[in-house]
Every structure is written in C-alpha cells, then in structure tokens.
C-alpha positions as CSV (number, residue, x, y, z in Angstrom):
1,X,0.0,0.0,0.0
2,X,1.2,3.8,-0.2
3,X,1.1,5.3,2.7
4,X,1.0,9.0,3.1
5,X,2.2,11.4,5.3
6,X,1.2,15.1,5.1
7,X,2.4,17.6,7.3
8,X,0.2,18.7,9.9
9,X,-1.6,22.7,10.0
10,X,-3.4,22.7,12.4
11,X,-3.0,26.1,14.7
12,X,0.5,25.4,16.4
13,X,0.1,21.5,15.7
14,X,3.6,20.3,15.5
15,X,3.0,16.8,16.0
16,X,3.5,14.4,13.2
17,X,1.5,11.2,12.4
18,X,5.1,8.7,11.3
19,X,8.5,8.9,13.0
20,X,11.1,7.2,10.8
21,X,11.3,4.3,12.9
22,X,7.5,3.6,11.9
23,X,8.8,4.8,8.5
24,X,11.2,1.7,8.2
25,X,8.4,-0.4,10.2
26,X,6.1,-0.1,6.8
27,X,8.8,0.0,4.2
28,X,9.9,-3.3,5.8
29,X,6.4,-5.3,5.3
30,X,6.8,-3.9,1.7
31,X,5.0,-0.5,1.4
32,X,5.7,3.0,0.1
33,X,5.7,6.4,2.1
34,X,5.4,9.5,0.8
35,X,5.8,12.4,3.1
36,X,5.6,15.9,2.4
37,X,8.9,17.7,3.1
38,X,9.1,19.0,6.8
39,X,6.5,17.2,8.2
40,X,8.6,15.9,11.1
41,X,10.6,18.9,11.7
42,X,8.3,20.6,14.2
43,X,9.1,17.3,16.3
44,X,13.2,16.9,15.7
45,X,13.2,14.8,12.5
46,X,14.8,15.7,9.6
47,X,14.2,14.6,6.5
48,X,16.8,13.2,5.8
49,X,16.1,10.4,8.9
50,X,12.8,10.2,6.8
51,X,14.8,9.2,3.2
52,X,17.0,7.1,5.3
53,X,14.1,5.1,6.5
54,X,12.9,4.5,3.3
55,X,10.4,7.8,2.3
56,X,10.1,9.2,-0.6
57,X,10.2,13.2,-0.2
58,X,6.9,14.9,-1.9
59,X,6.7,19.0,-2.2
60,X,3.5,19.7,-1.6
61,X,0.6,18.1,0.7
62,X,-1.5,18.1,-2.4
63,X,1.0,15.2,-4.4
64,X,1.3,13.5,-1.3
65,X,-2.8,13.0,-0.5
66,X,-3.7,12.3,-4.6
67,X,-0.5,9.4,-4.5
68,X,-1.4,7.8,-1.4
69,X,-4.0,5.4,-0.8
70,X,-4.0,6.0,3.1
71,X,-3.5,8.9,5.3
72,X,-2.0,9.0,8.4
73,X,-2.1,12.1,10.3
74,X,-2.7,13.3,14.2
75,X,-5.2,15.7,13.6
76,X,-8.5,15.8,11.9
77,X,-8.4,17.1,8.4
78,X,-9.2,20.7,8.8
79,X,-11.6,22.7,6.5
80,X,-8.6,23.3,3.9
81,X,-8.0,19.8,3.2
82,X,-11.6,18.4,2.6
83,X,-10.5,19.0,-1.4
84,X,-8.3,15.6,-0.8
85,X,-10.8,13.6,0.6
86,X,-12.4,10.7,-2.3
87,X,-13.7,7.6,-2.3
88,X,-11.8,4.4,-0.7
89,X,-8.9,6.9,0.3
90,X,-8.3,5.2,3.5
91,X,-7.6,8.1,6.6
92,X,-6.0,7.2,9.8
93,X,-5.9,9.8,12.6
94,X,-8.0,11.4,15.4
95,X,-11.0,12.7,13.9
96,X,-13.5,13.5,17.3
97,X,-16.8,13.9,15.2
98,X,-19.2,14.2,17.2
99,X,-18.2,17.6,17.9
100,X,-17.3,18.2,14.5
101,X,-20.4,18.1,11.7
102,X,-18.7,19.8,8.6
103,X,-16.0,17.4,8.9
104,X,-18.8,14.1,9.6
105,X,-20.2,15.6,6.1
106,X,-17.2,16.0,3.9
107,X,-15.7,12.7,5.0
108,X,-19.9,10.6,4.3
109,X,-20.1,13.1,1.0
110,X,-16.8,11.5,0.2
111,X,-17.3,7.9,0.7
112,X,-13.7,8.0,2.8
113,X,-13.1,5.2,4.9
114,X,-12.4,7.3,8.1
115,X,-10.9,5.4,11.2
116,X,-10.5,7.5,14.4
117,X,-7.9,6.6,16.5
118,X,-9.9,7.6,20.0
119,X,-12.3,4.7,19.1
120,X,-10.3,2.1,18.8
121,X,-10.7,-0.4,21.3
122,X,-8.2,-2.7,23.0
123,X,-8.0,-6.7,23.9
124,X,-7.3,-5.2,27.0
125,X,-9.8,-2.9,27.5
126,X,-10.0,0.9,27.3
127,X,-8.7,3.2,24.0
128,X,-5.0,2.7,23.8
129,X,-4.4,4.9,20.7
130,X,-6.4,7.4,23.4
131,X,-4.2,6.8,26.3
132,X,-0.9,8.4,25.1
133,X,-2.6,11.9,24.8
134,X,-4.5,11.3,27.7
135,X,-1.8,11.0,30.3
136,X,-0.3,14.1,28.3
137,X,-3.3,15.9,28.0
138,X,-4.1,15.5,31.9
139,X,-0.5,16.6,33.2
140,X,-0.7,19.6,31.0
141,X,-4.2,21.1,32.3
142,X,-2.3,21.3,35.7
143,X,0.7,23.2,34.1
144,X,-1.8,25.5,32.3
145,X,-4.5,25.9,35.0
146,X,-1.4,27.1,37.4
147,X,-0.1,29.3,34.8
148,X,-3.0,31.1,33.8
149,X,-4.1,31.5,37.3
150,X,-1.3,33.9,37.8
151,X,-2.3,37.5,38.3
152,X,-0.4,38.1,34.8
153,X,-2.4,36.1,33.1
154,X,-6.2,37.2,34.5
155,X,-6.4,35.1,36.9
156,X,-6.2,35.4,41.3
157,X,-2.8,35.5,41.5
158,X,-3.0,31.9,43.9
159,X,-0.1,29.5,43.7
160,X,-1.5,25.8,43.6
161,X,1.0,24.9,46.4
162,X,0.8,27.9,48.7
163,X,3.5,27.8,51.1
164,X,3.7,27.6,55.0
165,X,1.3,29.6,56.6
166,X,-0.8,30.3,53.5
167,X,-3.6,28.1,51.9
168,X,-2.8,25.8,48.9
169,X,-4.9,26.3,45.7
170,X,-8.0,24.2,44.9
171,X,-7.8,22.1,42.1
172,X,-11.6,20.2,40.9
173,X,-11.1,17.2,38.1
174,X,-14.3,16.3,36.5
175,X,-14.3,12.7,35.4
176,X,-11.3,10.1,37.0
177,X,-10.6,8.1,34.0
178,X,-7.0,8.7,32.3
179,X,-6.8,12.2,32.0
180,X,-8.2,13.2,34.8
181,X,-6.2,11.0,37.1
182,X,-3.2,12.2,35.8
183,X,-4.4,15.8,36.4
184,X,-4.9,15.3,40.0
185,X,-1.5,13.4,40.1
186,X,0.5,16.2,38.9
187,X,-2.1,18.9,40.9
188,X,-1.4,16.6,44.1
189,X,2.5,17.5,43.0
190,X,2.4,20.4,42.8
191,X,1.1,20.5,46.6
192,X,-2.6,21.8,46.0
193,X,-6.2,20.3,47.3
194,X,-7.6,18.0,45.0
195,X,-10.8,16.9,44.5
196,X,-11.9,14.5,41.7
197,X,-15.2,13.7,40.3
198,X,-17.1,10.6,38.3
199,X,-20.0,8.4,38.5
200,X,-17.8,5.2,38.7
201,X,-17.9,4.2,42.4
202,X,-15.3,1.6,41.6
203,X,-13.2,4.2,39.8
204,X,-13.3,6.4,43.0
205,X,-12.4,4.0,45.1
206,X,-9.2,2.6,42.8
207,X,-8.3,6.3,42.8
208,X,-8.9,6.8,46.8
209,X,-6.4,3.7,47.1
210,X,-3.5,4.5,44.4
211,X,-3.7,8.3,46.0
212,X,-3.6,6.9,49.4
213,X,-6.4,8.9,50.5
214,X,-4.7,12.2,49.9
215,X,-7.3,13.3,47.9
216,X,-11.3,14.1,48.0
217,X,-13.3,11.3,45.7
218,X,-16.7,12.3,45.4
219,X,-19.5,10.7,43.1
220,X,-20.7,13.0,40.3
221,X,-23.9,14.8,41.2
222,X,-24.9,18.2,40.1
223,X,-25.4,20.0,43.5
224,X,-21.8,18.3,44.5
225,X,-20.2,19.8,41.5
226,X,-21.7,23.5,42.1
227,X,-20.7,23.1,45.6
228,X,-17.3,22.6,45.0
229,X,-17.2,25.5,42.5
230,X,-17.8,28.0,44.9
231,X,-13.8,27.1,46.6
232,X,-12.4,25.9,43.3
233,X,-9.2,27.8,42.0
234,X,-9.0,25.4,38.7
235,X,-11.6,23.3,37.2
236,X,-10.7,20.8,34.6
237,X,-13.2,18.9,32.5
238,X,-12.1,15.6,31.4
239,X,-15.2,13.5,30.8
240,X,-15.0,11.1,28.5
241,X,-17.7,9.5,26.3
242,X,-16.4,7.4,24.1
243,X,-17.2,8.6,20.0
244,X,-19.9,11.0,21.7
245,X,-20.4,14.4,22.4
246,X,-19.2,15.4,26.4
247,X,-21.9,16.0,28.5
248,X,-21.8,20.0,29.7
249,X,-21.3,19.3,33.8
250,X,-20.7,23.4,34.3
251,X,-23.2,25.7,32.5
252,X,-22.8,29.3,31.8
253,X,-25.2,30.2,35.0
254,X,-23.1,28.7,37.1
255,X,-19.7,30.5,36.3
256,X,-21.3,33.1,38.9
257,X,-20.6,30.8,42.1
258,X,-16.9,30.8,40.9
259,X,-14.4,33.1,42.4
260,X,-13.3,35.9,39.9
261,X,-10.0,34.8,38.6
262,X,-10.2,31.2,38.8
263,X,-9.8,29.1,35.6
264,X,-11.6,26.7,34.0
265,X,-9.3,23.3,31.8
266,X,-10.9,21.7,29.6
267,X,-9.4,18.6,27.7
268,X,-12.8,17.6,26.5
269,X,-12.9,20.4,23.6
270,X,-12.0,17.9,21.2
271,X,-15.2,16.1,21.8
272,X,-17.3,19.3,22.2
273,X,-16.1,20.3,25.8
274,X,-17.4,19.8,29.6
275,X,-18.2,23.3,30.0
276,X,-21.1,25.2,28.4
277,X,-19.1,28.3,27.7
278,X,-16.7,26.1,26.3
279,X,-14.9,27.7,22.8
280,X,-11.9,25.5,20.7
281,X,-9.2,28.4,21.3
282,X,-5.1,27.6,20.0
283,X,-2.0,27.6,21.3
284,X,-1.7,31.6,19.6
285,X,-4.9,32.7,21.8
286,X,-4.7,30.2,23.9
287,X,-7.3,31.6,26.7
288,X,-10.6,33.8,26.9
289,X,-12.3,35.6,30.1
290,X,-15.8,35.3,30.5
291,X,-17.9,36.1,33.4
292,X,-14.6,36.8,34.9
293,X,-13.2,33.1,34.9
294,X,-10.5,32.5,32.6
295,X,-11.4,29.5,30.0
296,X,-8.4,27.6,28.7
297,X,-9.6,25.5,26.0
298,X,-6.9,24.1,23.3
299,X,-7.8,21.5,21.1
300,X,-4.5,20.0,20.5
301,X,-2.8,20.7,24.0
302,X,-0.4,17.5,23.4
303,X,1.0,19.1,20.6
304,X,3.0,22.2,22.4
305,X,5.0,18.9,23.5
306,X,5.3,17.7,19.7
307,X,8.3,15.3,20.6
308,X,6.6,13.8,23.2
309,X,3.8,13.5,21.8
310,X,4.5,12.0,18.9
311,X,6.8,9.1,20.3
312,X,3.9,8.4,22.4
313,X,1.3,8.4,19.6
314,X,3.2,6.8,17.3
315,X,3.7,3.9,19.8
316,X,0.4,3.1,19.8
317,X,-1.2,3.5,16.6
318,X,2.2,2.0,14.6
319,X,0.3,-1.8,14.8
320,X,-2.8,-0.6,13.7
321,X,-1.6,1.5,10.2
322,X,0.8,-1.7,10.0
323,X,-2.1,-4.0,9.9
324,X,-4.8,-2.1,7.7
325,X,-1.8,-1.1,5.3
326,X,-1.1,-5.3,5.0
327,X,-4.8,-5.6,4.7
328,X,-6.7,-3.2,3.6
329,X,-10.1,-1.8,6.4
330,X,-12.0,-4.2,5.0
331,X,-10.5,-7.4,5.5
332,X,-8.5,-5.9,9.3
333,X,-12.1,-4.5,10.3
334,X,-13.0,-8.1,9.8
335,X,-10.5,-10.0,12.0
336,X,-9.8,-7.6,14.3
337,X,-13.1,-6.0,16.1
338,X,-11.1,-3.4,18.3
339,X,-9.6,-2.0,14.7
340,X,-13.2,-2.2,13.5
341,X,-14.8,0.4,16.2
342,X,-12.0,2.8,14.9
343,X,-14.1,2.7,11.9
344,X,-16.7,5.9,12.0
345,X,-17.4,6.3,8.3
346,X,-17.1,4.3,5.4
347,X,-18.5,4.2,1.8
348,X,-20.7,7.0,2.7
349,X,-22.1,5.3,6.1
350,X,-21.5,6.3,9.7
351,X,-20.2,3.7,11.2
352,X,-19.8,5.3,14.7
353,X,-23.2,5.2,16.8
354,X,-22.1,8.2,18.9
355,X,-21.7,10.0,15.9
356,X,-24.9,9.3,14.2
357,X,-26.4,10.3,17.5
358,X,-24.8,13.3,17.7
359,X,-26.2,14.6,14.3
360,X,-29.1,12.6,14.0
361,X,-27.8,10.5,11.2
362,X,-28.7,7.2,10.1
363,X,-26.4,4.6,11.8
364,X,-25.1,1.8,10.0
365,X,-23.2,-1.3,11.5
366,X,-19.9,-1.6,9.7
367,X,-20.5,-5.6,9.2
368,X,-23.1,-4.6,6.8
369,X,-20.5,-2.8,5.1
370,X,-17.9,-5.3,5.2
C-alpha cells in the first residue's frame, strides 16, 4: 500500500503522524511512504532520517494526499483539506466527530473510509491509541491551570501549592478516568487540594487507594459539583464519552458561584467540551475571560510537547496503520473487532453510533459494510 504522510496545520500543531522508525516499520512489510517535506521537523526529525528510512520526499501536501491510498495524520483534516478527501482513500488519525459536523459531512459526501484513532478499542480494555494523549493531556491542564491563574495572566494571583502559613490552591477534576487521574497526580504534586469527580464508584475507590487517600473522591452529582465550585481555584473537565459528544457538567449560570480569577481546563474540547461556555481556542490565543473566569480550552494541548507527543502516539497507533496497510479496512475491520470500532465512516455510512447520534444520522453497523 502507499502510505501518506502530510504535514500537519493545524494552529501550532507540531506533531507528526510517522516517526522514521514507523517509516522503516512499513517499508519493511513492503509498502511506500510518501511524506511531504518538513512534516517531522516541528518534532526533531529531519528529512533526511525520513529518506534514510525508506520515504520518498513529496513538495506539496497536495502530491502527497492524490498518490497515497492511506493517510495517516494526528489531527483531523481541517476545512482546507476536505479538497483531498475521495472515495476508498483510506484516513487514519483522530477525527473526534461528534463535535465536528462539517467534517462528519465531507468525510460521508466523500465515501472515505475514516478510522478515528480515540475509538479504537483494546484486547485489554480501554482506548490505547487514546491513552498516550490522555496521560499528556491531563498533566498539561495542571501546568496551564497554574499558569493562567497567575495575576499576569487574568487570573487570582493563587499559587496551587501555597507555602507555609498560607492556603494551597484548589484544584476540581471532573471525570477520574485517564486524564483526569493524571491531572490530580501532577495537581497533588504540585502540593494543591484536590478533589476529583465521576460516576464510577469503583473508579473512586481505585483512585482513593493508588492516591492513598490524599485526595477528595466524590460521586458526580450536580449540586456536588456546584458546591465545589464556589472554593475551586482550577476546574478541569475531562469526561470522556467514548465517540460522543461530552456532556456540559458546568453551564454558563453557574460561572457566577466561581471566584473571579479562577480558571476553567478543559481537555474535553476535542469532543465538544465539559463546560457550556466552552470555545476551541489555539495555542496563539490560547485563553478567553468570560464572566470573569479564565477558560483555557486548546484543542491539541499535546501538541506544544510535539516530541513527546508524537513518540507516544506513534507507539500506539504503529500496529494498527501496520495491519490495515497489509490488509486493507476491509479485511482488518474483519479480524480484528477493536480496529473495527475505529471505523466511523465508510463508503458513505457512519459507522460510529455516537456519531450518528450526535447529528441525527442514520447509523449503520460496519459488518453490513464489510
């Protein structure tokens, strides 16, 4: 198969969807790359580690999507590159439609064969090709939140770890599954109270034990949540529903319990965000103020750590584009059930139930596609 690689551009998105040493993975099971000069650069490889590996160097994105028969990216294709998209091009990146219609429409009006690397499942459970951003994601709302809570920034001018004889900052994580367990990690290092939210009770009590009790678990109810608003310093959203829309857990109402100052995370943007006032800002603008709380909402937050990121990423999405490459979607979506919920359109058919529900679209089981 030939197996493109376009560089990314998005808004500050530096990530990149191949290393080399996934390069030489596919060139070794006897496929082609094609990547557009510079792709890699923004995360420390050259091209010429790419044409070592065994990639061919392409000038433009355009000659690299119309040669390739799949895509693999990190980001959704962005309004720009909807010209590329045809039938049985095969695209393999994060998509995150139900929070993103014009996309859904371009790729069903297209008849691509779309598979979204947050819904792939594992044998183990859980979203692996998720995961990697996830733990990233969830340690940089902490960094953020404390930044922009500065004074400099708009917000109280509260350090998360106050010092002796002065109160620590209080830190509220909506939802305790990846992301927001690694947020009240790195906001339990940094020193602040933390307080974590989610309607698992089993989840609560794994995190009460692995924390050791040195945080508040509370089960997810709405007058819980409001309560906890009222002392919160930094909010972050991380609720996770799986190829669906986020449910709103903070409406614009009640931005008025908040202290002035205090910021609201969230990592759910990608999926439509936690927080009713919730806008997609970028790494350029990365914050807005409104009702005086500060709303930090990037929609590629891993990708201000491109190098990072992308050794993470790449780790867990190489087998995947390794194994549809060999196969084709059809025949992996077959044998392999976990590569087939990363399937959420194809010939012109939602495959994604979360999706279809999100926009009201017919929903069509991919083994009556297959």
């Amino acid at each position: 198969m030939i197996i493109g690689l376009p560089k990314e551009i998005k808004n500050q998105e530096s990530r990149v969807g191949l290393t080399p040493a996934c390069v030489a993975a596919y060139t070794a099971a006897g496929h082609a790359v094609l990547f557009e000069k510079d792709a890699g650069t923004g995360a420390g490889f050259s091209n010429d580690e790419y044409i070592k590996a065994g990639a061919n160097p392409l000038e433009s994105a355009k000659e690299v999507w119309e040669r390739a028969e799949m895509i693999v990216k990190v980001k959704e294709p962005v309004e720009s590159e909807y010209r590329y998209l045809r039938e049985n091009l095969l695209v393999y990146t994060y998509l995150h439609l139900a929070a993103d219609k014009p996309l859904t429409s371009a790729l069903l009006a297209s008849k691509v064969k779309a598979v979204a690397y947050e819904t792939i499942t594992g044998a183990a459970g859980g979203l692996p090709c998720l995961t990697p951003m996830s733990y990233i994601a969830g340690r940089m709302s902490v960094i953020e939140g404390s930044k922009y809570l500065q004074k400099t920034f708009g917000g109280r001018g509260v350090l998360l770890a106050g010092i002796p004889g002065v109160e620590r900052g209080a830190v509220v994580v909506l939802g305790g599954g990846t992301a927001g367990t690694e947020a009240a990690r790195m906001a339990l290092g940094l020193g602040a109270d933390v307080t974590v939210f989610d309607i698992n009770f089993k989840r609560l009590a794994y995190l009460d034990d692995i924390f050791g009790g040195r945080i508040k678990t509370l089960a997810s109810r709405a007058d819980r949540i409001t309560a906890a608003l009222k002392s919160a310093d930094v909010v972050i959203g991380a609720v996770l529903v799986p190829g669906a829309k986020a449910p709103q857990l903070i409406k614009k109402a009640d931005l008025t319990l908040m202290k002035k100052g205090s910021v609201l995370v969230d990592i759910a943007v990608d999926q439509g965000g936690c927080f009713e006032t919730t806008k997609p800002t970028t790494h350029e603008n990365p914050v807005f103020i409104e009702d005086g709380i500060v709303h930090y909402c990037v929609a590629n937050m891993p990708g201000a750590v491109a190098r990072t990121s992308t050794l993470a990423l790449t780790n867990a999405t190489l087998s995947g584009g390794l194994e549809l490459a060999a196969k084709g979607l059809e025949k992996a979506a077959a044998e392999n059930v976990h590569l087939a919920n990363g399937v959420n359109t194809c010939n012109g058919a939602c495959t994604c139930k979360g999706v279809a529900e999100a926009f009201g679209l017919p929903y069509v089981p991919l083994e009556d596609l297959l």
